[in-house]
C-alpha positions as CSV (number, residue, x, y, z in Angstrom):
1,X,10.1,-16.3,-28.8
2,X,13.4,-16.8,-27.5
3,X,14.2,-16.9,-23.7
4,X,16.0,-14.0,-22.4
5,X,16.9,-12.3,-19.1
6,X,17.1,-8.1,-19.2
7,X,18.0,-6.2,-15.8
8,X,16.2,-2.7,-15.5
9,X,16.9,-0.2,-12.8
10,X,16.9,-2.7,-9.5
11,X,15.0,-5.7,-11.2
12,X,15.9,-9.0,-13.0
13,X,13.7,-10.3,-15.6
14,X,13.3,-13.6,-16.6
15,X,11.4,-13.8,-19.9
16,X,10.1,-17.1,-21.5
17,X,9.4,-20.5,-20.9
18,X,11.1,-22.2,-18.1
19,X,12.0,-18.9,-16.3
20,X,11.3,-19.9,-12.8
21,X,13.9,-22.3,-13.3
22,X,16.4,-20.4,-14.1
23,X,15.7,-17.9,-11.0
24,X,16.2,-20.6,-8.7
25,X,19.1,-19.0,-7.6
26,X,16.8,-16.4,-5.8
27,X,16.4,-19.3,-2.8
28,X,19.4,-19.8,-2.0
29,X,19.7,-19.9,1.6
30,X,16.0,-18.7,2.6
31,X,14.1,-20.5,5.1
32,X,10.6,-19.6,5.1
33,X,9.1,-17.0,2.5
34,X,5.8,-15.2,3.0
35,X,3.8,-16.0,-0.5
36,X,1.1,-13.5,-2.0
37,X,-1.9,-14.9,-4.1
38,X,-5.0,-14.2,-5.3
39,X,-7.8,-16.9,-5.1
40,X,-7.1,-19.1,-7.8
41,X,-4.6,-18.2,-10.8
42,X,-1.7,-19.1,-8.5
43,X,-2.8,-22.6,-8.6
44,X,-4.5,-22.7,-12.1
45,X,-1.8,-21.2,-13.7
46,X,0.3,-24.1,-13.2
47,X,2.8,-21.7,-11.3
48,X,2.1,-22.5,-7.8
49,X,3.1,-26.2,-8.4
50,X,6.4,-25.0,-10.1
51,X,7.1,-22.8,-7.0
52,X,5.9,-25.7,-4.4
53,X,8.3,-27.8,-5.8
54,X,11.6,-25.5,-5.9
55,X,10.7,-24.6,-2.4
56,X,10.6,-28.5,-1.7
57,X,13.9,-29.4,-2.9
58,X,15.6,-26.2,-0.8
59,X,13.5,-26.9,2.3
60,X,12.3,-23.5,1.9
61,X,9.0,-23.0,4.5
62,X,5.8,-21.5,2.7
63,X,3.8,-18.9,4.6
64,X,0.3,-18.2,2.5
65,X,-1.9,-15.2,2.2
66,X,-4.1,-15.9,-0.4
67,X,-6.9,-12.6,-0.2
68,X,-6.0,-10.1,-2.2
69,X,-8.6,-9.5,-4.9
70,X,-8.6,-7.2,-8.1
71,X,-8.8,-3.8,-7.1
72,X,-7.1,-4.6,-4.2
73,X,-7.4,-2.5,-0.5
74,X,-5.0,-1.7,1.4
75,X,-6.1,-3.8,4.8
76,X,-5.3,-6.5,2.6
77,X,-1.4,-5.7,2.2
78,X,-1.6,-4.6,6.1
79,X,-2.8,-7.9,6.7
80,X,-0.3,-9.9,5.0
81,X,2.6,-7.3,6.3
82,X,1.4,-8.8,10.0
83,X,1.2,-11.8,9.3
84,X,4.8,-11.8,7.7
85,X,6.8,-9.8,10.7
86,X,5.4,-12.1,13.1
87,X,6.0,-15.5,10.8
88,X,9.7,-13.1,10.1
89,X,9.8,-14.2,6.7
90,X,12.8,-13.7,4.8
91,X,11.4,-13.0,1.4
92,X,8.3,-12.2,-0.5
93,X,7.5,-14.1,-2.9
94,X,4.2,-12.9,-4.9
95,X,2.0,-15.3,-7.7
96,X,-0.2,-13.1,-10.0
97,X,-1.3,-10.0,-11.9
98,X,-0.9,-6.3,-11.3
99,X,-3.1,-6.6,-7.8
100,X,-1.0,-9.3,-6.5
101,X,2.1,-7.9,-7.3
102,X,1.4,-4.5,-6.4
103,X,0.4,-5.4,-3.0
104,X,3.7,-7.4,-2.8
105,X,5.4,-4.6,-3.4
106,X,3.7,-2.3,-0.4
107,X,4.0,-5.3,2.2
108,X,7.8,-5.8,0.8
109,X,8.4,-2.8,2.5
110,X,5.7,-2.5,4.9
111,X,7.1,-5.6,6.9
112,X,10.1,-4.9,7.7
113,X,11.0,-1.1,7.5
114,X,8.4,0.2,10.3
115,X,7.5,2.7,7.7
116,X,3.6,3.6,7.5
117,X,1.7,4.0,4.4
118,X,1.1,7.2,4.3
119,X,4.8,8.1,4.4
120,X,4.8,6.1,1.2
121,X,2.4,8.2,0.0
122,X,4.3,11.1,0.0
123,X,7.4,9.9,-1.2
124,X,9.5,8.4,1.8
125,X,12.2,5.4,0.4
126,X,13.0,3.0,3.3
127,X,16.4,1.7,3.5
128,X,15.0,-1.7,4.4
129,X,12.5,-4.5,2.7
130,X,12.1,-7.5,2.4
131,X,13.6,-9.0,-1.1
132,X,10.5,-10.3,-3.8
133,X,10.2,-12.3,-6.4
134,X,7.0,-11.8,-9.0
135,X,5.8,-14.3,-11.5
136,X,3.7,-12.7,-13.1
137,X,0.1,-14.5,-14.9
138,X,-1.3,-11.8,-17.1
139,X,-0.3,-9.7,-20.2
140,X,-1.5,-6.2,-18.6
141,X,0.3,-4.4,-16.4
142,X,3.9,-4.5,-16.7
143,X,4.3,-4.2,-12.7
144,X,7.1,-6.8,-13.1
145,X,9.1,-4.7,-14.4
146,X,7.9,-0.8,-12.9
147,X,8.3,0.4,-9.3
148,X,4.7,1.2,-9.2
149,X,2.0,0.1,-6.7
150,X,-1.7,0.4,-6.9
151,X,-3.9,0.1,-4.1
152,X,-6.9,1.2,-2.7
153,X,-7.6,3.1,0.8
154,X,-10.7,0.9,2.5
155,X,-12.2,4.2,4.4
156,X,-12.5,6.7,1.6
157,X,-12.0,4.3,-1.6
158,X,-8.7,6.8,-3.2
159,X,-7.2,4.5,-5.5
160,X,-3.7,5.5,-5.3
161,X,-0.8,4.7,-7.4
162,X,3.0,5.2,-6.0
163,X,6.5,4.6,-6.7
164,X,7.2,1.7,-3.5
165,X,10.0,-0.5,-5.5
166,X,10.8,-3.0,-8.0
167,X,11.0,-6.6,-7.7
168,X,14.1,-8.0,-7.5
169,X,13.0,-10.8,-9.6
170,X,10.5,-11.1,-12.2
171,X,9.2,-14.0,-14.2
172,X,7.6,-13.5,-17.6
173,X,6.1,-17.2,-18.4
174,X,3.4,-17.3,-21.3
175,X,2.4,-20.6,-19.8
176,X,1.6,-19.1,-17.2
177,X,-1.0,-16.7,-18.7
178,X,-2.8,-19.8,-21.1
179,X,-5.7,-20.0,-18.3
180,X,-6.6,-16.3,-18.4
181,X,-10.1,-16.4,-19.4
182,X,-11.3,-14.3,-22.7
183,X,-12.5,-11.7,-20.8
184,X,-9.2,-11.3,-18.8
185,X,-6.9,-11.7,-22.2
186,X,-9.3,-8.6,-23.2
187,X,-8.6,-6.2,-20.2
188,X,-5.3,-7.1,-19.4
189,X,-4.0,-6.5,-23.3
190,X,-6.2,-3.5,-23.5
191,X,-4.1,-2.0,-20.4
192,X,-0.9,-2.8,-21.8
193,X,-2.3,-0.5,-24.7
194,X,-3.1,2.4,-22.7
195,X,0.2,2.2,-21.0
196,X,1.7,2.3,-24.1
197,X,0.2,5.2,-25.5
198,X,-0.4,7.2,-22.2
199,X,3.1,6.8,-21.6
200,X,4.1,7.7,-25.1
201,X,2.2,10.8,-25.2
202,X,2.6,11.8,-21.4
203,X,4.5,15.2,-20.8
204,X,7.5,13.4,-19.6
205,X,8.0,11.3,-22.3
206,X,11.2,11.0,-24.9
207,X,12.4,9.2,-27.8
208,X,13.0,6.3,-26.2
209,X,9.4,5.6,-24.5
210,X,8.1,6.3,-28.0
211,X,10.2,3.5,-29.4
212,X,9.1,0.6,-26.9
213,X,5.5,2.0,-27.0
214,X,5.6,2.0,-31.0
215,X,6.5,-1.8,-30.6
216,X,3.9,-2.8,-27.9
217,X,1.3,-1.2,-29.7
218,X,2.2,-2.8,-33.0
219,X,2.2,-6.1,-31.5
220,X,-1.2,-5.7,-29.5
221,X,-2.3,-4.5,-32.9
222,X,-1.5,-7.5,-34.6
223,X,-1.5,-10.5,-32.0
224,X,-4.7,-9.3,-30.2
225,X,-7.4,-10.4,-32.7
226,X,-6.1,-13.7,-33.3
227,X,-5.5,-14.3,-29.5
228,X,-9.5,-14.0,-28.5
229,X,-9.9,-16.5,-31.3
230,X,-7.7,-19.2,-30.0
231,X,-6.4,-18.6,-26.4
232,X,-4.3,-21.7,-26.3
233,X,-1.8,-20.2,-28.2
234,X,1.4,-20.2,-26.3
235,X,3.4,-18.1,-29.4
236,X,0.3,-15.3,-28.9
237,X,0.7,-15.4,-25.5
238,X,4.6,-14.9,-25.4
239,X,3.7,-12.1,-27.9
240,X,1.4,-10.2,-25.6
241,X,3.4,-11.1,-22.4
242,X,6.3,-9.0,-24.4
243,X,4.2,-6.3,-25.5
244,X,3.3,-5.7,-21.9
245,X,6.5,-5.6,-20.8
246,X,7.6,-3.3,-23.3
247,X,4.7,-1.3,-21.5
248,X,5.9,-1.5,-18.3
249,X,9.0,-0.4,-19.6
250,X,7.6,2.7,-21.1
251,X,5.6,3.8,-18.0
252,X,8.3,2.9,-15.9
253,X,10.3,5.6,-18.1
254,X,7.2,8.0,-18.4
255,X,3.9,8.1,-16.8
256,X,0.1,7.6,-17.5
257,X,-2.2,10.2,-17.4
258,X,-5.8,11.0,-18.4
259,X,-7.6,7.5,-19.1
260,X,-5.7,6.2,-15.9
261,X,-6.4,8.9,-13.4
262,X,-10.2,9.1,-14.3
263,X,-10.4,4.8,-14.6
264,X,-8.6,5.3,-10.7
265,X,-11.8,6.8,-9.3
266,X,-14.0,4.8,-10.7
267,X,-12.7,1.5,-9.7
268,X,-12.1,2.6,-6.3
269,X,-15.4,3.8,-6.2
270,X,-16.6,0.4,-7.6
271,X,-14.1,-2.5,-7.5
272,X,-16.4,-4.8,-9.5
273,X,-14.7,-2.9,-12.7
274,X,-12.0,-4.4,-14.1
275,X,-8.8,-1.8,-14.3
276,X,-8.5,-2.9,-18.1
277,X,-12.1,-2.4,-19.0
278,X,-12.8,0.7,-17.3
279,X,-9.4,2.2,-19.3
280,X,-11.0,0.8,-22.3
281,X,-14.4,2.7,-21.7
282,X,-12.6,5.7,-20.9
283,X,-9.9,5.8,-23.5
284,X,-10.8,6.0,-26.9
285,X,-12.4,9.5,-25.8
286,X,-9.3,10.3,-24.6
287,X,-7.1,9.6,-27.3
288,X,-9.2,12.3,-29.1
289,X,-8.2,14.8,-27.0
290,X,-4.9,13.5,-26.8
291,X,-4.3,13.9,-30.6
292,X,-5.5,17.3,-30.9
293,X,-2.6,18.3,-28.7
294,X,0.1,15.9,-29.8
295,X,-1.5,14.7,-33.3
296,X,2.2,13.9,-35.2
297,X,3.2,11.1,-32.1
298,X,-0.7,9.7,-31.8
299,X,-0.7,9.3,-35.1
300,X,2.6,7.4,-35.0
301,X,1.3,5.3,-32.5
302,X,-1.3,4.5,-33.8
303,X,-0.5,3.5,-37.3
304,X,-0.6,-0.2,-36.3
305,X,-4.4,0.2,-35.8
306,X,-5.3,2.6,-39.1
307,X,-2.4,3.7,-40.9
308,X,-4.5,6.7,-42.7
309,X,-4.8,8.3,-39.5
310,X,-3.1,12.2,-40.4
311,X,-0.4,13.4,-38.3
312,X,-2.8,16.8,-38.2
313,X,-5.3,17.9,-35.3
314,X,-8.4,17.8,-37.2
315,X,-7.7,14.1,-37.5
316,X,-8.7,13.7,-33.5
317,X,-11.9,11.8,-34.6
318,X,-10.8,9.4,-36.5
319,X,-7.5,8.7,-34.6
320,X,-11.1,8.2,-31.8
321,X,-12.8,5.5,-33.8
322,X,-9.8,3.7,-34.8
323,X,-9.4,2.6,-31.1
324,X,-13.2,2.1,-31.1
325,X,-13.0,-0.1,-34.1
326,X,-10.0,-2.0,-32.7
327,X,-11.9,-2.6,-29.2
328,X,-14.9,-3.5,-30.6
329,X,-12.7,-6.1,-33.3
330,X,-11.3,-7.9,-29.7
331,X,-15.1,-7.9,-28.6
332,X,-14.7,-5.3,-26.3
333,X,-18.3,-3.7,-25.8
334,X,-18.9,-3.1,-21.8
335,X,-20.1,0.6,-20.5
336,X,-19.9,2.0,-17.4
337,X,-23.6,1.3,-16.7
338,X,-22.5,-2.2,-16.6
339,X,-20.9,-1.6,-13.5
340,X,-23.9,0.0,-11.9
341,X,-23.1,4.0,-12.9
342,X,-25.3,6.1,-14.1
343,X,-24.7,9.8,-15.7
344,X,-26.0,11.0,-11.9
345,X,-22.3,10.1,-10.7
346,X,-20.8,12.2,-13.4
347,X,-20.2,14.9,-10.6
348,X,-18.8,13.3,-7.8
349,X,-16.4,11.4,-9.9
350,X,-15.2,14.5,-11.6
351,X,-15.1,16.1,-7.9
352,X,-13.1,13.4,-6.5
353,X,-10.6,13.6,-9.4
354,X,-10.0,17.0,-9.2
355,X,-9.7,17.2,-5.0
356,X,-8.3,13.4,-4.2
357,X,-6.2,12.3,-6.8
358,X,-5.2,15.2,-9.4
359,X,-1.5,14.2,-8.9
360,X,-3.1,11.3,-11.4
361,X,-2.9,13.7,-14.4
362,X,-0.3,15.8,-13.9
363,X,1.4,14.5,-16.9
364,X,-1.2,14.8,-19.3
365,X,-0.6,16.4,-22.5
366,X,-3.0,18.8,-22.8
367,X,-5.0,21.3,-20.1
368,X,-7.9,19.2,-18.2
369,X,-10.7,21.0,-16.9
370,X,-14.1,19.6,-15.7
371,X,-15.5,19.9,-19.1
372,X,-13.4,18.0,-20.6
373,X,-13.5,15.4,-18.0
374,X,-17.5,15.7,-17.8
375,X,-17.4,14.4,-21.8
376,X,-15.2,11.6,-21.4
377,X,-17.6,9.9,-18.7
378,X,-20.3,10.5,-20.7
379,X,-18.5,8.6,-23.8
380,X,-18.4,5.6,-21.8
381,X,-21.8,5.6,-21.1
């Protein structure tokens, strides 16, 4: 796929091999930058040695925190936003998925602006923050290239999602994604999936969402299977890194609803669950649902996976098993029982939906009550 740079709303994207490179003008004249890692894929990736080495040649002082997990808390972007005021970093630079990203977005602002979390929450823009660069390693969440943050609170586990702010800079290397394990190439593409079609068949969506969600979902359709069958594939990778994007792009535009506010509770309740998997448990149930109300658009959408799927309501259950079928093709096969649920929880989670985080699906296409919500956790049992 051919390198190219695109500029969306307040962020530059660099896309293809090499990208880093060409963003080197980002450093100019920065003296010490406050980097954001997870564990391990910084350095496996490749992409930490890239970054060491530009940093080298500009005399650019790193400052490292390295704990933010998947699923990540919110005392871990507090954390970093302390240690960053008092080190008074001049940039953010963050190496990772969606959790490392999204926490670099909260403590690009956070360090700096004096603004507290909560006010965040509820909507407050701060004129200052710090300015971030993302290189992104997985083919999930599109965060390079949304305004979105996702983060857990550590005292009552609400997984919240909110509109923070957009890198600056974001780099979209498929070689930087050939270490994702199977497992991870399987969640993070089956989240760019659901992004597509949530976003697609959200309340506030519009021609042009459908357009970029048509194309990510054709992709994923096509690239997917023969990806989990040979994962050093730098071509599939660059196909599924775009795909994402596209994604990103759409829910950017758009919103999620139903499969992400319901996967939201569940891994804050339980971070062990991987955002991708849970979505994947949760979703095909959804998309039933979701094409009884909006059945000429699903089935558009879907075409890629079963082109017989009618453009008619009574066509919900199919439109259901295609994404089954397709899920299970990738060898995707986990329930929540997996993950230590049982059909005991059913109630809380529905309870903590509907009272903690019902802003989640506000955009969703259809009227969800309990009922409804009751059945889709028990599908993914």
């Amino acid at each position: 796929m051919k390198p190219f740079r695109l500029k969306h709303e307040d962020v530059i994207l660099y896309f293809g091999e090499g990208s880093l490179e060409k963003a080197s003008w980002f450093f100019n004249g920065l003296k010490k930058v406050g980097v954001i890692t997870g564990k391990q894929s910084a350095r496996v990736s490749g992409a930490l040695d890239d970054l060491t080495k530009i940093m080298s040649e500009k005399g650019i002082e790193p400052v490292f925190y390295n704990e933010v997990s998947p699923n990540p808390f919110l005392s871990q972007a507090l954390k970093a936003s302390e240690q960053f005021w008092r080190e008074s970093v001049d940039a953010i630079i963050a190496i990772g998925g969606g959790s490392v990203i999204d926490v670099a977005k909260v403590v690009s602002v956070l360090t700096v602006s004096g603004c507290k979390f909560e006010s965040l929450l509820q909507g407050v823009k701060p004129k200052r923050r710090l300015p971030l660069l993302a290189i992104n390693l997985t083919h999930g969440t599109g965060t390079e290239v949304d305004r979105y943050a996702v983060v857990t609170v550590d005292e009552t586990r609400e997984k919240h999602g909110l509109s923070v702010t957009y890198p600056d800079v974001s780099i979209d290397d498929p070689r930087y994604t050939l270490t994702l394990s199977l497992e991870q190439t399987i969640y993070t593409s089956l989240d760019a999936f659901y992004h597509a079609y949530e976003s697609a068949t959200s309340t506030v969506s519009f021609p042009l969402v459908e357009t970029l969600s048509f194309e990510a979902i054709t992709i994923i359709g096509e690239k997917l299977p023969k990806l989990v069958g040979n994962l050093r594939d730098v071509n599939l990778r660059a196909s599924m890194l775009y795909a994402s994007m596209l994604a990103g792009l759409s829910i950017d535009m758009a919103s999620t609803h139903l499969v992400h506010g319901i996967e939201h509770v569940l891994s804050g309740l339980e971070p062990r669950l991987p955002h991708g998997a849970g979505l994947a448990m949760l979703g095909p149930r959804v998309v039933y649902y979701t094409h009884k109300a909006m059945p000429e658009v699903s089935a558009r959408l879907l075409k890629p996976l079963n082109p017989y799927i009618k453009p008619i309501a009574e066509d919900a259950e199919r439109a259901m098993k295609s994404v089954q079928v397709f899920q299970e093709r990738v060898g995707f096969k986990q329930r929540l029982g997996d993950y230590g649920f049982t059909e005991n929880d059913i109630p809380r989670i529905t309870e903590f939906l509907f009272t903690r985080l019902k802003y989640m699906i506000e955009e969703t296409p259809f009227q969800v009550t309990e009922d409804i919500v009751r059945d889709v956790l028990k599908s993914a049992f």
